[in-house]
DRENDO-1510 file (C-alpha; in Angstrom, 1 decimal, always signed):
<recs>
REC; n; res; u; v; w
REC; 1; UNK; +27.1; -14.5; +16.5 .
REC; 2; UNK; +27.7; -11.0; +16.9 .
REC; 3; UNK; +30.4; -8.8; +18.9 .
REC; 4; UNK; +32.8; -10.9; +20.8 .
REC; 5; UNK; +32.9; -9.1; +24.3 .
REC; 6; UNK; +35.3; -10.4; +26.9 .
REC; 7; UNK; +34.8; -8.6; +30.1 .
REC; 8; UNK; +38.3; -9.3; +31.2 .
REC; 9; UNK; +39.8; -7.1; +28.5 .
REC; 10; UNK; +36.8; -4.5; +29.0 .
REC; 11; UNK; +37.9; -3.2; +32.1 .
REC; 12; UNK; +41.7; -2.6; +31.1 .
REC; 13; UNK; +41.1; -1.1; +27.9 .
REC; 14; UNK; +43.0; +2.1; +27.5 .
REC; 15; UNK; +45.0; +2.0; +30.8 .
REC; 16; UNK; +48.7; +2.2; +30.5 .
REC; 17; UNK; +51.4; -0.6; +31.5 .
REC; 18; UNK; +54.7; +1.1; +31.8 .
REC; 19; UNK; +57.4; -0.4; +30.6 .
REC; 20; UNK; +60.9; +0.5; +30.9 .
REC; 21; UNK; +61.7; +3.7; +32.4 .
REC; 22; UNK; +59.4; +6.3; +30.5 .
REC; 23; UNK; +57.4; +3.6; +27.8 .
REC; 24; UNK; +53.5; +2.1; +28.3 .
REC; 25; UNK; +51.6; -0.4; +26.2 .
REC; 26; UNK; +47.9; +0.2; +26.0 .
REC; 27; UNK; +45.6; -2.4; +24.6 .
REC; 28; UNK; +43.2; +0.4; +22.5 .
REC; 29; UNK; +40.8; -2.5; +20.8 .
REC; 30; UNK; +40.3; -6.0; +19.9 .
REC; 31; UNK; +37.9; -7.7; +17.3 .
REC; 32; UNK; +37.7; -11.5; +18.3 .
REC; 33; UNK; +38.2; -13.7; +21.0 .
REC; 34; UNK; +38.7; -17.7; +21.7 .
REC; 35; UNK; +35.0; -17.9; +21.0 .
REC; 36; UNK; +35.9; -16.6; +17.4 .
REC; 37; UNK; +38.4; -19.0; +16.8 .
REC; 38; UNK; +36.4; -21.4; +17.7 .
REC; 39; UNK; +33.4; -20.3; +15.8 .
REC; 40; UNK; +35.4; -20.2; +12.5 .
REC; 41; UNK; +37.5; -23.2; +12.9 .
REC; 42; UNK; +33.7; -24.9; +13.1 .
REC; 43; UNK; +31.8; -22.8; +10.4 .
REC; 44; UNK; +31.2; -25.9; +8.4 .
REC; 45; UNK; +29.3; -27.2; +10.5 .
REC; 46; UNK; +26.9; -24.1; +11.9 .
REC; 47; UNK; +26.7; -25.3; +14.6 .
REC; 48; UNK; +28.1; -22.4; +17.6 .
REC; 49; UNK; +30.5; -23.5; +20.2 .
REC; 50; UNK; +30.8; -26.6; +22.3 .
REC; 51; UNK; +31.5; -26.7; +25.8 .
REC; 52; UNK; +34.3; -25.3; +27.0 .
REC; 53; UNK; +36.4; -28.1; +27.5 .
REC; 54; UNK; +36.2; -28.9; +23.8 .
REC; 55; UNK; +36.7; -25.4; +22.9 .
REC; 56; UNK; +40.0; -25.4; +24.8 .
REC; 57; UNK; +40.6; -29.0; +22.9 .
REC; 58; UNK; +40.1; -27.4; +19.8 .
REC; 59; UNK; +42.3; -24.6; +20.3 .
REC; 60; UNK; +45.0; -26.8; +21.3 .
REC; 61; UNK; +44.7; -28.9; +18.4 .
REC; 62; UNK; +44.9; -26.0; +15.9 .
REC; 63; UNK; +48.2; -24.6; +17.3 .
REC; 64; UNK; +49.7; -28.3; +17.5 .
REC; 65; UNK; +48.6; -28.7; +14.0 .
REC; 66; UNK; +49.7; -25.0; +12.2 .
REC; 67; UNK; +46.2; -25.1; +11.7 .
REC; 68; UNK; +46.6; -20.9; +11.4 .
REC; 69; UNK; +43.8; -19.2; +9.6 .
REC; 70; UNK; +41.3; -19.1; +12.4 .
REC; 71; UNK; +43.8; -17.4; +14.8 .
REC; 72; UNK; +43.8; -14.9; +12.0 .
REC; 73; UNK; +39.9; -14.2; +12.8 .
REC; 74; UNK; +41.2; -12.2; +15.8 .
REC; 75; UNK; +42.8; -8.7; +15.6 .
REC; 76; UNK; +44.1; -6.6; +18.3 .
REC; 77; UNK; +45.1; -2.8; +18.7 .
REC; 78; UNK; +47.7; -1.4; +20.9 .
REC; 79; UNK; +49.4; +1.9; +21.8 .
REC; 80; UNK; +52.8; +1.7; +22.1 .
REC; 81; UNK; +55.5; +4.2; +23.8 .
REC; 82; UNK; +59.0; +2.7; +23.3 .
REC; 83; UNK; +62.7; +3.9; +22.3 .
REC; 84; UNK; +63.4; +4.6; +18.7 .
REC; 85; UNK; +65.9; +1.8; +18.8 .
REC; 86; UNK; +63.2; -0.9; +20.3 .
REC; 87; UNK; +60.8; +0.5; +16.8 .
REC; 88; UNK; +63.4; -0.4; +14.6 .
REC; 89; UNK; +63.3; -4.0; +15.8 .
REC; 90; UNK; +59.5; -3.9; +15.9 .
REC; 91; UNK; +59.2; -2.9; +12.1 .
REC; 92; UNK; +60.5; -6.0; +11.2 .
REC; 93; UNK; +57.1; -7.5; +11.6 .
REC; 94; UNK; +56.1; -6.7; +8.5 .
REC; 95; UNK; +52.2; -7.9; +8.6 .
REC; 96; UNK; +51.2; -5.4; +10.9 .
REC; 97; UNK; +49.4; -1.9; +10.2 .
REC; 98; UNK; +51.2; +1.1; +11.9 .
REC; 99; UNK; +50.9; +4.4; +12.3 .
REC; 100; UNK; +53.9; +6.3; +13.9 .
REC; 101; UNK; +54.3; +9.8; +15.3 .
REC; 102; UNK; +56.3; +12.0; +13.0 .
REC; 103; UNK; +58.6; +14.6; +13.6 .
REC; 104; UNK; +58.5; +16.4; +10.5 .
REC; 105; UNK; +54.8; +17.3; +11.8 .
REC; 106; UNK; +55.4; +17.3; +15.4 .
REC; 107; UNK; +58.0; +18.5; +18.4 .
REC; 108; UNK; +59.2; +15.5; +19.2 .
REC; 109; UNK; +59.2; +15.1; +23.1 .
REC; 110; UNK; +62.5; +15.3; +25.3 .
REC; 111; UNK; +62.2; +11.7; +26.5 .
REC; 112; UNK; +65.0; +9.4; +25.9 .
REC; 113; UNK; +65.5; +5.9; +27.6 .
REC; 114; UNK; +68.3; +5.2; +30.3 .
REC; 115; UNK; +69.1; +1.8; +31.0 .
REC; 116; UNK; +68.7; +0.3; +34.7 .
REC; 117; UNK; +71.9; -0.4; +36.2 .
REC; 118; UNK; +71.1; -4.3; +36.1 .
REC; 119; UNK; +71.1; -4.4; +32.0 .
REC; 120; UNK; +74.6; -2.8; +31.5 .
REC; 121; UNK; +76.5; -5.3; +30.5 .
REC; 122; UNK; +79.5; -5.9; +28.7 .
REC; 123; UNK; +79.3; -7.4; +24.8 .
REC; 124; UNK; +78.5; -11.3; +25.3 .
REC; 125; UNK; +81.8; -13.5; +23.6 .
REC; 126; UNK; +79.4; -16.1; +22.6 .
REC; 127; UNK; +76.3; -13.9; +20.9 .
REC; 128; UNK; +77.6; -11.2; +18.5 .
REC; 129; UNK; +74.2; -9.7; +18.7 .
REC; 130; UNK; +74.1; -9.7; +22.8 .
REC; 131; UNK; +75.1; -8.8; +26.1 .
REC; 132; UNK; +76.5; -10.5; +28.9 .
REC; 133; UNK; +73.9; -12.0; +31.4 .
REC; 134; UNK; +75.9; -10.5; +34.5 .
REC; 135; UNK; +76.1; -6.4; +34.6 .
REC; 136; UNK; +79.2; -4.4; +34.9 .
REC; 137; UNK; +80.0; -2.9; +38.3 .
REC; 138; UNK; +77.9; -0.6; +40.1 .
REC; 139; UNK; +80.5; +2.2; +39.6 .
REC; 140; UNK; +80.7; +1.6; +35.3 .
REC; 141; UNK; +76.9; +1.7; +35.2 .
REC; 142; UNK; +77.0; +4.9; +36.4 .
REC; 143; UNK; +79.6; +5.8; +34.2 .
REC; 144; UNK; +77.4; +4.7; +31.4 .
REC; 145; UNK; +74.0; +6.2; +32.7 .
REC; 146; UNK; +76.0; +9.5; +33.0 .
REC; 147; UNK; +77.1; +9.1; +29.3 .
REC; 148; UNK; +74.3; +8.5; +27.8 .
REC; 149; UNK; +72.3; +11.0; +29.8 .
REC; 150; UNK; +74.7; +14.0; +28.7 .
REC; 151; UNK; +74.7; +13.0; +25.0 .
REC; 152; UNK; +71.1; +12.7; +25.0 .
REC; 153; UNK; +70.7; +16.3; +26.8 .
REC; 154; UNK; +73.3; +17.7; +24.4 .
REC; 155; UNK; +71.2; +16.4; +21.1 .
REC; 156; UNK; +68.0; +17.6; +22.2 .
REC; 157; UNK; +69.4; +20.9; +23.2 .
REC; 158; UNK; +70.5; +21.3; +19.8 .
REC; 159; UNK; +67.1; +20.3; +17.9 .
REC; 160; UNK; +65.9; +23.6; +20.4 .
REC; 161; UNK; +68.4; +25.5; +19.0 .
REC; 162; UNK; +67.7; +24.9; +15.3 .
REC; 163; UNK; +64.0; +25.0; +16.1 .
REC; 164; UNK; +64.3; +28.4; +17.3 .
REC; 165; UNK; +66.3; +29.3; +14.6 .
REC; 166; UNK; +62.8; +28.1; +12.8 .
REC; 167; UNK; +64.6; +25.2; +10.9 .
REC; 168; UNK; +62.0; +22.9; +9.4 .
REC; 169; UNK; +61.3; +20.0; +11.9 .
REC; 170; UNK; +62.4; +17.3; +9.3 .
REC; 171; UNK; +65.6; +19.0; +9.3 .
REC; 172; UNK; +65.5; +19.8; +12.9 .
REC; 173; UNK; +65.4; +16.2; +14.2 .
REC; 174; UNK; +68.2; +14.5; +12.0 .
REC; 175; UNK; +70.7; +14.4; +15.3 .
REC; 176; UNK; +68.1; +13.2; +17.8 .
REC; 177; UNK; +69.0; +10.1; +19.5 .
REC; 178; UNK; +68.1; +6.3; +18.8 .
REC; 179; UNK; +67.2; +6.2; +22.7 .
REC; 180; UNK; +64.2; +9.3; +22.1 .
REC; 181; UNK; +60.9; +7.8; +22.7 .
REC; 182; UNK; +58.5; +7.3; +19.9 .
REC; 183; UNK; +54.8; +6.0; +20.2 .
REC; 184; UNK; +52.7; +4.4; +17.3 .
REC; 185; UNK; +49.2; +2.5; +17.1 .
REC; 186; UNK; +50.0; -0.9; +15.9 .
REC; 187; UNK; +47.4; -3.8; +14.8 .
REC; 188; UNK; +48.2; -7.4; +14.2 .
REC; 189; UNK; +45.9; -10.3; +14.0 .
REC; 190; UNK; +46.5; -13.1; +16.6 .
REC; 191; UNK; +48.3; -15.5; +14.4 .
REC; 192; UNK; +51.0; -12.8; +13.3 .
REC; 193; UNK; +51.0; -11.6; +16.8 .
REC; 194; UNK; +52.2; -15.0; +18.0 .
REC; 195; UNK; +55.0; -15.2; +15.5 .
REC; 196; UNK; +56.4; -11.8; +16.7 .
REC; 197; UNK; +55.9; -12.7; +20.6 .
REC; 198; UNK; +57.8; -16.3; +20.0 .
REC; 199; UNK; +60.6; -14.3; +18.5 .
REC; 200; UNK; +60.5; -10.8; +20.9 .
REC; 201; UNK; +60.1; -13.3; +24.5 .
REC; 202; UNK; +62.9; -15.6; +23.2 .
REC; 203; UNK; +65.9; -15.5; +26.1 .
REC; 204; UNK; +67.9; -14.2; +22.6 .
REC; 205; UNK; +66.1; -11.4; +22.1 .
REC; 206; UNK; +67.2; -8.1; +23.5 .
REC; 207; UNK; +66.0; -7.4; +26.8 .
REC; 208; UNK; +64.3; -3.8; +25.7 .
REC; 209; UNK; +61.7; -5.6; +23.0 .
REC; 210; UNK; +61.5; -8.5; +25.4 .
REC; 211; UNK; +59.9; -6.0; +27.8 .
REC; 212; UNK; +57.5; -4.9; +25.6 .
REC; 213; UNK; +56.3; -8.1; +24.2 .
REC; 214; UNK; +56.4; -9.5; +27.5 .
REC; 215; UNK; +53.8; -7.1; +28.6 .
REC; 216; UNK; +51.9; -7.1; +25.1 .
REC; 217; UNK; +51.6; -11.2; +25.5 .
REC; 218; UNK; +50.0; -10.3; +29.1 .
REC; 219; UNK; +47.5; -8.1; +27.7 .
REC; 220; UNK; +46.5; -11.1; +24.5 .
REC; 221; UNK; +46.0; -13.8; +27.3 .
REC; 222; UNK; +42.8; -11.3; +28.3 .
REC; 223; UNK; +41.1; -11.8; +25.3 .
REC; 224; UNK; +42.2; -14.9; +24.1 .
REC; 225; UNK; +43.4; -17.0; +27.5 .
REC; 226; UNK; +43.0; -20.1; +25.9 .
REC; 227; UNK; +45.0; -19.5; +22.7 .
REC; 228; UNK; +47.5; -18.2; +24.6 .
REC; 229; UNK; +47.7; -21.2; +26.5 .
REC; 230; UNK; +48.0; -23.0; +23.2 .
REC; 231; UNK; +50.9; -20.7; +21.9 .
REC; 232; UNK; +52.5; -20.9; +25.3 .
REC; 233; UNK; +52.6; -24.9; +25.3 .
REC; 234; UNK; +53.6; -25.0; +21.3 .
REC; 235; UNK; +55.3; -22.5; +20.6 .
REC; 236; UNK; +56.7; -20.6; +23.1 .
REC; 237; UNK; +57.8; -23.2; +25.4 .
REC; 238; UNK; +57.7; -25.9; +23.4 .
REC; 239; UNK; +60.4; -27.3; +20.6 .
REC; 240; UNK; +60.7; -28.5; +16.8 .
REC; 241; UNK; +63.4; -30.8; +16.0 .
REC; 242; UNK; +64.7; -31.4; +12.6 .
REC; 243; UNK; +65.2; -35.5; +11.6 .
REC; 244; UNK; +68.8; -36.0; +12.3 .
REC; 245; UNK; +67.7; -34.6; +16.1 .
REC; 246; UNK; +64.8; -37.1; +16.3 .
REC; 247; UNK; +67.0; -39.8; +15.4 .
REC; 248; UNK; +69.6; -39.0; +18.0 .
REC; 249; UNK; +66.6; -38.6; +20.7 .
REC; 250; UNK; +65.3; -41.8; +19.7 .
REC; 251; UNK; +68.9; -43.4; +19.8 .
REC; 252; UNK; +69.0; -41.8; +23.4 .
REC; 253; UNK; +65.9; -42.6; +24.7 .
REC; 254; UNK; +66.9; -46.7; +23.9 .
REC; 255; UNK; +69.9; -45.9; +25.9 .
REC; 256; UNK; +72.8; -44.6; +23.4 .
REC; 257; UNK; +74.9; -41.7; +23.5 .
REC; 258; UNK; +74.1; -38.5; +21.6 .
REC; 259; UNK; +75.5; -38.9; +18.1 .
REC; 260; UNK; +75.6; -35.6; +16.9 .
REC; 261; UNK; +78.6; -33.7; +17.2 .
REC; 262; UNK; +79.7; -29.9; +16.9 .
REC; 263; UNK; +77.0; -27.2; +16.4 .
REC; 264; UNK; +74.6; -29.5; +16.2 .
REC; 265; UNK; +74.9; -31.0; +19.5 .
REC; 266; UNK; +75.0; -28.0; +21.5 .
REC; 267; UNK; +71.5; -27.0; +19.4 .
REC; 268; UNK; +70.0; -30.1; +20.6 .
REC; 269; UNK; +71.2; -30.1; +24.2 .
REC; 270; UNK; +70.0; -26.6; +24.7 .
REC; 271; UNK; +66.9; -27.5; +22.9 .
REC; 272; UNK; +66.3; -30.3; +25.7 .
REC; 273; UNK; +67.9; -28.2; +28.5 .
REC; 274; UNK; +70.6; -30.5; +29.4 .
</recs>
């Protein structure tokens, strides 16, 4: 079997999908599709794909199972515009291949991001790494929009300044703000790509990178709707429990209390919603 060709991807290849206030994700290529999972998960036996029902079985029972390597057959490109601070998250993912825009070679652009009023909000007292789920008042977020805007106007008015003065650009751009947009062609196969969407949709994440792999995850379910599907049932939605929690379900479900106490507990109620 040749080319994988999935007409639904096709016809949005290369548009942009804003995200945030001056970002975009574009989906630039993809090699693969569910039919090449499929087709390698079955290569021992030669014989092509079943019926789509099966297929969809199949799938499912690969993601249940950690049954990785054929997701890995899959590879997808995307374009991405997003805040300096949101790349820095991003890099973490250390399995991809990137290639960023660089400002020792190039003016870097006078784009910075500004929060929407709705996500100012104060430090969480329960996350050390989060915000509050309510913003501040209408009056502070202005106060912080107004901040942020006059620092960021104030450090790219400088990197002017020394470029003018013909500074070198690696030089130039030292005091440029974490909010300045940066763009970068970024690959991962579908596997990877699943691990970095399970940890960049989680309600923990922040709410910038949750943005962008929100949208990314839109764009995968074009070419590969039924692993996504898969990912979405297993692993983004659904929950692994460790044997002292199975115990305690099990002691539930035959009508007993929850017997874990402290941390635990609160893990395994918020794991079951309760």
């Amino acid at each position: 079997m040749g080319h994988c060709l999935v007409p639904e991807a096709e016809a949005i290849l290369d548009k942009e999908f804003p995200v945030l206030d001056k970002g975009f994700v574009r989906l630039v290529d993809y090699l693969g599709s569910d039919e090449r999972i499929v087709q390698s998960a079955r290569v021992s036996y030669a014989g092509g794909t079943k019926t789509y029902r099966k297929d969809r079985g199949l799938i499912d029972y690969l993601m249940r199972n950690g049954h990785t390597s054929p997701f890995e057959q899959v590879n997808l490109t995307f374009h991405v515009k997003m805040p300096i601070f949101v790349a820095r998250q991003w890099i973490r993912h250390r399995t991809a291949k990137l290639n960023e825009i660089s400002g020792r070679y190039s003016v870097m652009s006078d784009e910075c991001y500004i929060p929407t009023g709705d996500v100012i909000a104060f430090q969480s007292e329960d996350n050390k790494q989060g915000r509050m789920a309510q913003p501040v008042s209408e009056e502070l977020q202005e106060r912080v929009r107004q901040l942020l805007r006059e620092d960021q106007e104030r450090a790219y008015h400088t990197y002017e300044e020394l470029l003018d003065l013909n500074i070198a650009r690696e030089l130039a751009r030292v005091n440029l703000p974490l909010s300045l947009y940066t763009q970068w062609y970024w690959q991962m196969d579908l596997h990877n790509l699943f691990h970095f969407l399970a940890l960049r949709m989680h309600a923990h994440a922040q709410f910038e990178i949750r943005a962008y792999a929100d949208q990314i995850y839109e764009l995968t379910r074009l070419v590969c709707p039924m692993a996504c599907d898969a990912f979405s049932a297993h692993m983004l939605h659904g929950q692994r429990f460790s044997q002292s929690e199975l115990d305690a379900i099990r002691g539930m479900i035959a009508g007993g209390d929850n017997p874990l106490t402290g941390r635990a507990r609160e893990i395994l109620d918020e794991k079951l919603g309760s």
